[in-house]
HTML snippet that shows the backbone in 3Dmol.js (N, CA, C, O; Angstrom):
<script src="https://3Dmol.org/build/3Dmol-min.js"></script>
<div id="view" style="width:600px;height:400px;position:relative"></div>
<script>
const pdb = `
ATOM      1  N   UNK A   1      19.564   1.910  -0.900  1.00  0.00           N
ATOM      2  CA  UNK A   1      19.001   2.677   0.193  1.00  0.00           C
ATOM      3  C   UNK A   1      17.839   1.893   0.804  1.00  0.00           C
ATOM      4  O   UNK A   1      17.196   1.346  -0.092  1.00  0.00           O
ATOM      5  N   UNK A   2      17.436   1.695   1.811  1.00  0.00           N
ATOM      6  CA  UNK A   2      16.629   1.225   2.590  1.00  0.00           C
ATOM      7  C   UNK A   2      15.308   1.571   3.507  1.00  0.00           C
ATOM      8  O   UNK A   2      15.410   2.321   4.478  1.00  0.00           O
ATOM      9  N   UNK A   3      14.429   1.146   3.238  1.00  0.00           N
ATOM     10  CA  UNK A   3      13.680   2.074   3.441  1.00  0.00           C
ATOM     11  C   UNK A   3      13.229   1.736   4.804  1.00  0.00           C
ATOM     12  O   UNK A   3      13.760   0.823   5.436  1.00  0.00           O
ATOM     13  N   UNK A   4      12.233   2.471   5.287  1.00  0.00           N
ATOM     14  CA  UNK A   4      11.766   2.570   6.841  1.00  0.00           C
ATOM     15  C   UNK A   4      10.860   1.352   7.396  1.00  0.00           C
ATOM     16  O   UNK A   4      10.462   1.028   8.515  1.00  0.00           O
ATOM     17  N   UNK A   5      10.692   0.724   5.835  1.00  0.00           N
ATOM     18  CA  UNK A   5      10.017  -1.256   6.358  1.00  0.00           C
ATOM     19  C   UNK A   5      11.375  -1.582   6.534  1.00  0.00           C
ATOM     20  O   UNK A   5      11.250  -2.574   7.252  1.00  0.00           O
ATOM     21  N   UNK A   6      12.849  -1.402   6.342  1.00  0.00           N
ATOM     22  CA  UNK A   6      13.695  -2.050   6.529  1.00  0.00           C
ATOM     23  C   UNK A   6      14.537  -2.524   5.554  1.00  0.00           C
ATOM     24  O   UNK A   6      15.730  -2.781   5.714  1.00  0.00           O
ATOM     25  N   UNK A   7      13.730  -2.669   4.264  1.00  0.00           N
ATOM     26  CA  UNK A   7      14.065  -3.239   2.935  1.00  0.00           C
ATOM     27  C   UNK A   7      14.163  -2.362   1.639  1.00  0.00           C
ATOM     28  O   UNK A   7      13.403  -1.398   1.547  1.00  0.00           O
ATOM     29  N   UNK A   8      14.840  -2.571   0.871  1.00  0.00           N
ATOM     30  CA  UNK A   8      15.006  -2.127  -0.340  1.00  0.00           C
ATOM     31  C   UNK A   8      14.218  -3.338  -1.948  1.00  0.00           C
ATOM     32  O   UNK A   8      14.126  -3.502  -3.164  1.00  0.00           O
ATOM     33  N   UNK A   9      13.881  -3.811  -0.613  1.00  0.00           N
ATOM     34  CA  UNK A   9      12.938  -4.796  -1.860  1.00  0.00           C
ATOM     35  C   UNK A   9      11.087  -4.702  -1.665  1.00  0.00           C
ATOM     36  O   UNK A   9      10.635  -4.418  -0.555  1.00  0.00           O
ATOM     37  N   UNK A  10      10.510  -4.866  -2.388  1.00  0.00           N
ATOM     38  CA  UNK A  10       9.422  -5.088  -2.053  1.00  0.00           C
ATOM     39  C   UNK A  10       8.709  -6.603  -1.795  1.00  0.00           C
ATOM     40  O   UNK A  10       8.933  -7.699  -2.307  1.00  0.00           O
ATOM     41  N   UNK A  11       7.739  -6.151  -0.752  1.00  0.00           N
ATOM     42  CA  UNK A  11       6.898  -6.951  -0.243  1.00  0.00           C
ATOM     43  C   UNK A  11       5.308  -7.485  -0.441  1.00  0.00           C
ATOM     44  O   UNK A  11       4.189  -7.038  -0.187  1.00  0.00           O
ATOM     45  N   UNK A  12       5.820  -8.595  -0.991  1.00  0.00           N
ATOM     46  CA  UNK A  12       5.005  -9.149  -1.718  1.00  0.00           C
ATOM     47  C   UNK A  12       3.705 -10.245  -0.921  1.00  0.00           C
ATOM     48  O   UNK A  12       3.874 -11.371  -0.454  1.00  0.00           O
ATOM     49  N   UNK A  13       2.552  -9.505  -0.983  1.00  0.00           N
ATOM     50  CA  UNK A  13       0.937 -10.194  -0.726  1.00  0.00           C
ATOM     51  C   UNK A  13       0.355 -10.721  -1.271  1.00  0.00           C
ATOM     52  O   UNK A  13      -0.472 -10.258  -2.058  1.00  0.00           O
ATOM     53  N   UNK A  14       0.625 -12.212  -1.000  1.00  0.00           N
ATOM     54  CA  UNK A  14      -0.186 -13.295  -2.383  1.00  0.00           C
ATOM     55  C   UNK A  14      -1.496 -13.359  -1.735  1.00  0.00           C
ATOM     56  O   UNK A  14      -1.437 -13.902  -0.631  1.00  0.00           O
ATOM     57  N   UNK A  15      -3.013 -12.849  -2.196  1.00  0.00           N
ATOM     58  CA  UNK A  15      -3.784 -12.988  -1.518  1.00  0.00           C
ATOM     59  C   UNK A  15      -4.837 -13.868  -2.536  1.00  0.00           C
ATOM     60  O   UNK A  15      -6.035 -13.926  -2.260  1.00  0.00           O
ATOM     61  N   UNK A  16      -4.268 -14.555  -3.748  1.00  0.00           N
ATOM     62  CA  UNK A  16      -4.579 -15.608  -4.318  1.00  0.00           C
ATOM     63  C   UNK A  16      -5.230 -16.991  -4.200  1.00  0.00           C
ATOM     64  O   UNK A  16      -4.585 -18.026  -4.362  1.00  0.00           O
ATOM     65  N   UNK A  17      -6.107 -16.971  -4.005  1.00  0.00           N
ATOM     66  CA  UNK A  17      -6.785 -18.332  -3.681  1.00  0.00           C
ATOM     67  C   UNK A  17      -7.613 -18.171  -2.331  1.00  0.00           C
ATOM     68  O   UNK A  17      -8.182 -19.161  -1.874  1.00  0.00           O
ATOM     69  N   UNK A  18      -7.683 -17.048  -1.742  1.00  0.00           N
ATOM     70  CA  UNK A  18      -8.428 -16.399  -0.332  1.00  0.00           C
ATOM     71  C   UNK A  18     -10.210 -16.479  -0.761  1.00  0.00           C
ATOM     72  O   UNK A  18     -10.592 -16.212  -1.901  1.00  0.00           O
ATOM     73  N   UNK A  19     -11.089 -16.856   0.269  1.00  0.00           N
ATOM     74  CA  UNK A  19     -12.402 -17.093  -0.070  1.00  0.00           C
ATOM     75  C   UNK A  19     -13.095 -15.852   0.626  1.00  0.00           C
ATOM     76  O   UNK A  19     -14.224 -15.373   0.519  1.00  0.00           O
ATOM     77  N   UNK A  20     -11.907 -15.490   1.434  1.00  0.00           N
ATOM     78  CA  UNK A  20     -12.769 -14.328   1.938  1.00  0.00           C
ATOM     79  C   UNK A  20     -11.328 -13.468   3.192  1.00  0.00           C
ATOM     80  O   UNK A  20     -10.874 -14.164   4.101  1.00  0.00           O
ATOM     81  N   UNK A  21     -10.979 -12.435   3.058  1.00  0.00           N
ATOM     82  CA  UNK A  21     -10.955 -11.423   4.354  1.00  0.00           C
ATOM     83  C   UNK A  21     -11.566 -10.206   5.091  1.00  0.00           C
ATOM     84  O   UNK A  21     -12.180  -9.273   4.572  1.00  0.00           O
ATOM     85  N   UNK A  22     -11.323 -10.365   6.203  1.00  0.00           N
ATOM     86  CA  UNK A  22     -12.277  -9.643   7.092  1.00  0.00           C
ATOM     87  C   UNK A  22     -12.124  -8.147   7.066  1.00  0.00           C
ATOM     88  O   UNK A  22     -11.054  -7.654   7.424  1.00  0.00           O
ATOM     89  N   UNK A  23     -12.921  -7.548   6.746  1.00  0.00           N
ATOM     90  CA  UNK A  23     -12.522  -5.613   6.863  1.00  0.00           C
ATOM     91  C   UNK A  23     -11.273  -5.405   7.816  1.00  0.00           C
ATOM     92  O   UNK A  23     -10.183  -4.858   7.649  1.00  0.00           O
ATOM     93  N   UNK A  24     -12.140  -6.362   9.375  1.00  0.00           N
ATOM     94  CA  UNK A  24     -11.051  -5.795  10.387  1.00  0.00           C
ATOM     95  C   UNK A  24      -9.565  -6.022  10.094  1.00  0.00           C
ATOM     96  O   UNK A  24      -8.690  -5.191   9.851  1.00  0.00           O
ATOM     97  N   UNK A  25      -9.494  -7.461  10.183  1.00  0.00           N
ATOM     98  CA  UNK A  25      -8.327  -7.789   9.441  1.00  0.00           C
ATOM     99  C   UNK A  25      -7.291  -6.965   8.520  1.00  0.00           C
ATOM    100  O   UNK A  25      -6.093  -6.704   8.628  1.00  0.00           O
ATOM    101  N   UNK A  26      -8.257  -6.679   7.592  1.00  0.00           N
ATOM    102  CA  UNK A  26      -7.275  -5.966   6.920  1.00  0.00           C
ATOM    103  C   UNK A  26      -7.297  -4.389   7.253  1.00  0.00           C
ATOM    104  O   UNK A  26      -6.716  -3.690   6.424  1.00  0.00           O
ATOM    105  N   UNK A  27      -7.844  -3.779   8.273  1.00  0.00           N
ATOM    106  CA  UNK A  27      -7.718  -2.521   8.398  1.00  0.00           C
ATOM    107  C   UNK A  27      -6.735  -2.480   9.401  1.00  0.00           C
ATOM    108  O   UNK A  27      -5.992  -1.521   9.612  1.00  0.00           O
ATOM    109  N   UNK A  28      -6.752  -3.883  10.211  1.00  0.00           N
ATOM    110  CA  UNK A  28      -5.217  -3.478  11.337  1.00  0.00           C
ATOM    111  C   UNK A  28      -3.937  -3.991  10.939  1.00  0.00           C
ATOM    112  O   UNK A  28      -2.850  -3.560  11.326  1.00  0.00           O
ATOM    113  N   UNK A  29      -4.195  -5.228   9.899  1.00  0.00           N
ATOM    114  CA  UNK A  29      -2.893  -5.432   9.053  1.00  0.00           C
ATOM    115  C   UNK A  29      -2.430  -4.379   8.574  1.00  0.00           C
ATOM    116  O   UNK A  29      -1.471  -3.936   9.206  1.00  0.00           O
ATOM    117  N   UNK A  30      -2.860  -3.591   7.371  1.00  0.00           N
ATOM    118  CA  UNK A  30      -2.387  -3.078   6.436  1.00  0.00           C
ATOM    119  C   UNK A  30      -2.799  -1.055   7.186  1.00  0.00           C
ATOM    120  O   UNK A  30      -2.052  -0.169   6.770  1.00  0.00           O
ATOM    121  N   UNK A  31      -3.668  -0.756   7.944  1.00  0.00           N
ATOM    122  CA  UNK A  31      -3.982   0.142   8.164  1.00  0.00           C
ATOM    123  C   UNK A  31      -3.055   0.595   9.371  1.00  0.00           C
ATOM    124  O   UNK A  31      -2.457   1.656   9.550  1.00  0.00           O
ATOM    125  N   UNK A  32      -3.149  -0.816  10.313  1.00  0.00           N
ATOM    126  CA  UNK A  32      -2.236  -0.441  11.568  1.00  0.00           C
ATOM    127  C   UNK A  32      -0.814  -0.217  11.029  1.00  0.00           C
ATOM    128  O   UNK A  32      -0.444   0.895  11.407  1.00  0.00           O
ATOM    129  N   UNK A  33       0.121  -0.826  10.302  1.00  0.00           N
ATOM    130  CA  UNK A  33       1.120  -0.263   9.980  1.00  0.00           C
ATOM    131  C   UNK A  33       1.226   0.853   9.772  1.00  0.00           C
ATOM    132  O   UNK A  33       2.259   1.135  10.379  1.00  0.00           O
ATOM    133  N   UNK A  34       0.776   1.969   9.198  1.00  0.00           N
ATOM    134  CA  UNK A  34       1.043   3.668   9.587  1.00  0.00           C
ATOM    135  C   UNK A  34       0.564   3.990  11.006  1.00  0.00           C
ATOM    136  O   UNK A  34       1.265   4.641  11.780  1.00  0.00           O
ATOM    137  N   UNK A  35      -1.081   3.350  11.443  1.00  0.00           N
ATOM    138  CA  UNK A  35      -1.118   4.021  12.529  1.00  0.00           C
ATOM    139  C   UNK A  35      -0.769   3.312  13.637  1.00  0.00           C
ATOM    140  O   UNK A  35      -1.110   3.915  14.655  1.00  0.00           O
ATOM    141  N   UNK A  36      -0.162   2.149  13.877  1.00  0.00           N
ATOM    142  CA  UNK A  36       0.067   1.893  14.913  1.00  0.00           C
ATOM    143  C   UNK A  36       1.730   1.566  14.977  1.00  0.00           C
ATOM    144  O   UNK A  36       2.333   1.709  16.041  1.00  0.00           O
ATOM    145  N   UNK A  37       2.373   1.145  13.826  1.00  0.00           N
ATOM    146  CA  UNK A  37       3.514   0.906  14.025  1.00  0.00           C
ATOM    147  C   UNK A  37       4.507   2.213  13.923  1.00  0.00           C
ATOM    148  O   UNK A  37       5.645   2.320  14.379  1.00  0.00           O
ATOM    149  N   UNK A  38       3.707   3.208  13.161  1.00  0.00           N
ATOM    150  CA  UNK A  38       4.278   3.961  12.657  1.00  0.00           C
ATOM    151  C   UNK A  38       5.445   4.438  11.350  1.00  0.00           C
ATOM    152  O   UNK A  38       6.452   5.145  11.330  1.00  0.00           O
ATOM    153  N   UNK A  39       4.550   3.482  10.136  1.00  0.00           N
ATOM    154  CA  UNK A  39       5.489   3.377   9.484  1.00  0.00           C
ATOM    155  C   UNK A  39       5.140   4.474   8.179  1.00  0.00           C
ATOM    156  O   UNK A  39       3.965   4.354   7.834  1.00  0.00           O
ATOM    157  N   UNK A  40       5.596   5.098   7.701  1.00  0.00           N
ATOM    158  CA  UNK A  40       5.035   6.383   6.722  1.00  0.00           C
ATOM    159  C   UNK A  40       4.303   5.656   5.444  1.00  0.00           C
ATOM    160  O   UNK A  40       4.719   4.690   4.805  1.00  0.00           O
ATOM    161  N   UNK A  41       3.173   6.352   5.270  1.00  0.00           N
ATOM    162  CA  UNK A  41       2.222   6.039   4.374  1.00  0.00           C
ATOM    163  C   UNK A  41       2.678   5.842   2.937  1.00  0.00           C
ATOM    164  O   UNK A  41       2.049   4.970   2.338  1.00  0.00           O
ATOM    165  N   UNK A  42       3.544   6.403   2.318  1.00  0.00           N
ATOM    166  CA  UNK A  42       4.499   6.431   1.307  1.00  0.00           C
ATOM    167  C   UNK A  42       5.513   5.248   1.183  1.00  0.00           C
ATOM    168  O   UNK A  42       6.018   5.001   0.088  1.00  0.00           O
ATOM    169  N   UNK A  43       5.799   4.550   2.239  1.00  0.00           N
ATOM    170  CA  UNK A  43       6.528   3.348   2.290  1.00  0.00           C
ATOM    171  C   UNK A  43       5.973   2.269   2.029  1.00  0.00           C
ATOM    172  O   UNK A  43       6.439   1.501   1.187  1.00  0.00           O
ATOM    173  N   UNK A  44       4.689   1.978   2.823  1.00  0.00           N
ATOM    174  CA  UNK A  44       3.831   1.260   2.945  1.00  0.00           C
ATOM    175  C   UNK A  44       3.580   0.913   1.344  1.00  0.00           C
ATOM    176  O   UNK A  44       3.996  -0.111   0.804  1.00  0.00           O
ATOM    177  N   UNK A  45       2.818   1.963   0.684  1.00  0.00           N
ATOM    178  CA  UNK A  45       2.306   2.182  -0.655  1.00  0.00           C
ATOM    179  C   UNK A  45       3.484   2.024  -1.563  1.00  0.00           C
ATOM    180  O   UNK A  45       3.313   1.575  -2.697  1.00  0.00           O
ATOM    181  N   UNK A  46       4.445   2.301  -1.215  1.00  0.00           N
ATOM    182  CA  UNK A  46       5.663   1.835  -2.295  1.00  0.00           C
ATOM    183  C   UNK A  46       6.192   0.061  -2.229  1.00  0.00           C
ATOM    184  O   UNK A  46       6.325  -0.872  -3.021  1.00  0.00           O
ATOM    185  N   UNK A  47       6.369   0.319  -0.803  1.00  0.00           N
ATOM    186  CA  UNK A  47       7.361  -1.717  -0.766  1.00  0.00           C
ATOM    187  C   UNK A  47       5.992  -3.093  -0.768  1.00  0.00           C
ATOM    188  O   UNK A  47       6.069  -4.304  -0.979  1.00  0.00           O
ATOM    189  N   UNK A  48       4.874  -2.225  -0.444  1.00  0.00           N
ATOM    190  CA  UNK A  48       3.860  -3.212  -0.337  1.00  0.00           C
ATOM    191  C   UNK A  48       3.442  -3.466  -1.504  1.00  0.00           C
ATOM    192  O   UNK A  48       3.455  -2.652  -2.427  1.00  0.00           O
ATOM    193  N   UNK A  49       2.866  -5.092  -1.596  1.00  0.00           N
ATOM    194  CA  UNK A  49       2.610  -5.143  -3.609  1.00  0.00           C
ATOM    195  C   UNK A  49       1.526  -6.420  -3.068  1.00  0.00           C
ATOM    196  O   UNK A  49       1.759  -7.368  -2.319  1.00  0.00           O
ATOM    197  N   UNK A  50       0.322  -6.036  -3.742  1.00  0.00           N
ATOM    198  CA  UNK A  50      -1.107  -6.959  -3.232  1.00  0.00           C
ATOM    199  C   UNK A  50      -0.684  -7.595  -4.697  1.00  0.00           C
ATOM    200  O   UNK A  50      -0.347  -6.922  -5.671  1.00  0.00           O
ATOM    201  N   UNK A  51      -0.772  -8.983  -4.646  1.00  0.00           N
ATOM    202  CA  UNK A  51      -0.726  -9.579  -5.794  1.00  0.00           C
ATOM    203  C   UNK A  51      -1.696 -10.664  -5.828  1.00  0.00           C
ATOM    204  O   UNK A  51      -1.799 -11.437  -4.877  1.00  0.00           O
ATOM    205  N   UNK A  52      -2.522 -10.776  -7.035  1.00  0.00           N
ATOM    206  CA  UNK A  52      -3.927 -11.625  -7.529  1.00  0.00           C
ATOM    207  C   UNK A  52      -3.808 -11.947  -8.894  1.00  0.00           C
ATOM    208  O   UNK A  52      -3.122 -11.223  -9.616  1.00  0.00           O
ATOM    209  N   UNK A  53      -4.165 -12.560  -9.174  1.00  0.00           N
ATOM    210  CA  UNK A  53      -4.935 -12.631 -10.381  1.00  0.00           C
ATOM    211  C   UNK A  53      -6.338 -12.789 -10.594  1.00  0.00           C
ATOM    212  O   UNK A  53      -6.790 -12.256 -11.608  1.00  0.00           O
ATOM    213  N   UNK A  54      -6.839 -13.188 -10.117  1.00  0.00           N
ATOM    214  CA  UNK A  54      -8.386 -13.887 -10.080  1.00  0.00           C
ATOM    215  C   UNK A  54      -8.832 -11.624 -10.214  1.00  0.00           C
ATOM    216  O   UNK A  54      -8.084 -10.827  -9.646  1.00  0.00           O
ATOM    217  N   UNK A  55      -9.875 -11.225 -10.893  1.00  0.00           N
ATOM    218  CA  UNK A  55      -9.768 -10.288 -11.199  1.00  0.00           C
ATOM    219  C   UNK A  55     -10.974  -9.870  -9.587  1.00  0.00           C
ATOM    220  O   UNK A  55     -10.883  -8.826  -8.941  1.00  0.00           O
ATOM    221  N   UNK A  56     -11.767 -10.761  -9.359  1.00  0.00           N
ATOM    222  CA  UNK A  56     -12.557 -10.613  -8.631  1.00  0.00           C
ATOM    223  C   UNK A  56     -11.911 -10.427  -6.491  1.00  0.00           C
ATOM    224  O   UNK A  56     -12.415 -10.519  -5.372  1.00  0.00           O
ATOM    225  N   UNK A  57     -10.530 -10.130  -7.142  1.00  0.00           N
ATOM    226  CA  UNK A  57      -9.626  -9.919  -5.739  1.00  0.00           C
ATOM    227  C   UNK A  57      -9.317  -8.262  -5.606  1.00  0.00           C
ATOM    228  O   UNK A  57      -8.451  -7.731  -4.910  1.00  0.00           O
ATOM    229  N   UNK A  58     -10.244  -7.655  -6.443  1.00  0.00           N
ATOM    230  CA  UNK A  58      -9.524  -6.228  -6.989  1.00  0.00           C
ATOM    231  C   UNK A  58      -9.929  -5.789  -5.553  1.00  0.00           C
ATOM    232  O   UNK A  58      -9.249  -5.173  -4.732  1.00  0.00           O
ATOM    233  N   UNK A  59     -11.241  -6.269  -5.447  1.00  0.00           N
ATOM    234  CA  UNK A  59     -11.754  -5.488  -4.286  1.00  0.00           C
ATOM    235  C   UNK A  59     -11.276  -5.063  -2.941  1.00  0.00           C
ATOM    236  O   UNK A  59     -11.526  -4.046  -2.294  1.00  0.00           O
ATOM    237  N   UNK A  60      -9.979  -6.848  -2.491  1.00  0.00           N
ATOM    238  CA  UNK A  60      -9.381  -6.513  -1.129  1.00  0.00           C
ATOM    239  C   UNK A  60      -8.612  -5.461  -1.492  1.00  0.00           C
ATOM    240  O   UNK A  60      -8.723  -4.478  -0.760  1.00  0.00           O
ATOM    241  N   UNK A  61      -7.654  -5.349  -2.664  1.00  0.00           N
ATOM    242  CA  UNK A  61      -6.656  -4.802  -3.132  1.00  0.00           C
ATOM    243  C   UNK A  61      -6.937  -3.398  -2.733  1.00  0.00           C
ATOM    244  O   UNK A  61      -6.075  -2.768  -2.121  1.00  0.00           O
ATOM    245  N   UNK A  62      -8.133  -2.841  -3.050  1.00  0.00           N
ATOM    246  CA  UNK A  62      -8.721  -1.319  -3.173  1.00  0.00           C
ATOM    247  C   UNK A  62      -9.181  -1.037  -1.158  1.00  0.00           C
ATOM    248  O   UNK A  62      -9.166  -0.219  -0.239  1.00  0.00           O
ATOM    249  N   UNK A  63      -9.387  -1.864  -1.386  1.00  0.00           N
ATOM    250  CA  UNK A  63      -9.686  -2.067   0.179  1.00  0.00           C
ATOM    251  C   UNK A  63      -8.294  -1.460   1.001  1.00  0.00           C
ATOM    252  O   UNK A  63      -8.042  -0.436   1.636  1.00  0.00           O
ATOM    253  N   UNK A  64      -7.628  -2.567   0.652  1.00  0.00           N
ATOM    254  CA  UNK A  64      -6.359  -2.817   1.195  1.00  0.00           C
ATOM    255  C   UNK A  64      -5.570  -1.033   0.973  1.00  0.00           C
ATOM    256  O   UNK A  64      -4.805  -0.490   1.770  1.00  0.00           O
ATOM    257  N   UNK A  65      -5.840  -0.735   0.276  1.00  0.00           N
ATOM    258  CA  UNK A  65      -5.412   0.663  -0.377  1.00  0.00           C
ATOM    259  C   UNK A  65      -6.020   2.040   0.050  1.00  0.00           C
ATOM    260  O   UNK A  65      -5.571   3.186   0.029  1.00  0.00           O
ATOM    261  N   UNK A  66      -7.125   1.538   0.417  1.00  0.00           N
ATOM    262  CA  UNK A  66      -7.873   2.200   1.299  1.00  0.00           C
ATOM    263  C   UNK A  66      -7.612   2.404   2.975  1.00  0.00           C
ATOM    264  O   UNK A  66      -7.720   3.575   3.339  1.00  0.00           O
ATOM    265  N   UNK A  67      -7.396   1.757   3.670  1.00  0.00           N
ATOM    266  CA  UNK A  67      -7.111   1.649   4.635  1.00  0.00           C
ATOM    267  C   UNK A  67      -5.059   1.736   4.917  1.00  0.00           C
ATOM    268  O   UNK A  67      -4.628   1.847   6.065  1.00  0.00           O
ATOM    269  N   UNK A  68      -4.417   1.687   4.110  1.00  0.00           N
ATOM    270  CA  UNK A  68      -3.536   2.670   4.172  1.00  0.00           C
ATOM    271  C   UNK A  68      -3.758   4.132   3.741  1.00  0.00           C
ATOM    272  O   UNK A  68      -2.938   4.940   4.177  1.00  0.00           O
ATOM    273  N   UNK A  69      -4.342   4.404   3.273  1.00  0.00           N
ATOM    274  CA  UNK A  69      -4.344   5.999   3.064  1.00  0.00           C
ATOM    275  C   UNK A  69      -5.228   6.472   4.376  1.00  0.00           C
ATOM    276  O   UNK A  69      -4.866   7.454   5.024  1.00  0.00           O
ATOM    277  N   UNK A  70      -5.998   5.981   4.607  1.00  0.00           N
ATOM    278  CA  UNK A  70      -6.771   6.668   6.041  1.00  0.00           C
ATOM    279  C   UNK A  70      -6.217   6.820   7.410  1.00  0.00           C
ATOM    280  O   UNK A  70      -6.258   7.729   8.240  1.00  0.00           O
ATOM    281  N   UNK A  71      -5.469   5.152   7.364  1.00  0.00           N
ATOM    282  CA  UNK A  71      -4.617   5.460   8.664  1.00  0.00           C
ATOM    283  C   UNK A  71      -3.770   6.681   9.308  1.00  0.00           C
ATOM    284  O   UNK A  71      -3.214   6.540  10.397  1.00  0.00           O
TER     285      UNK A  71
END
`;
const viewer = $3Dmol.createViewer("view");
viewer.addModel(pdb, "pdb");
viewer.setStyle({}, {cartoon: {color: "spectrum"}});
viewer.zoomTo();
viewer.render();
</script>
């Protein structure tokens, strides 16, 4: 079954080795997809997958998590 990103797979965000992203950035990347593309908040949060290791990346991650739920 396929979901409303299109895929039945998930989508994977290597944000690994990044020195820095911008609030905005990531509030119209990851935020504009519900509110501007219109894609359901539940999709987003399911096929989307922030992947790090460095533990000190938690923060975009929560970020990133943040700004889908508000949108």
């Amino acid at each position: 079954m396929k979901s409303v990103l299109g895929t039945s797979e998930r989508i994977y965000v290597d944000i690994e080795g990044l020195i820095t992203l911008g609030s905005s950035f990531l509030e119209e990347a990851f935020g504009g997809l519900v509110r501007e593309s219109g894609f359901k908040r539940s999709d987003v949060e399911k096929y989307i997958v922030i992947e790090f290791k460095d533990p000190s990346l938690k923060f975009y991650s929560d970020e990133i998590s943040k700004y889908i739920r508000e949108a």
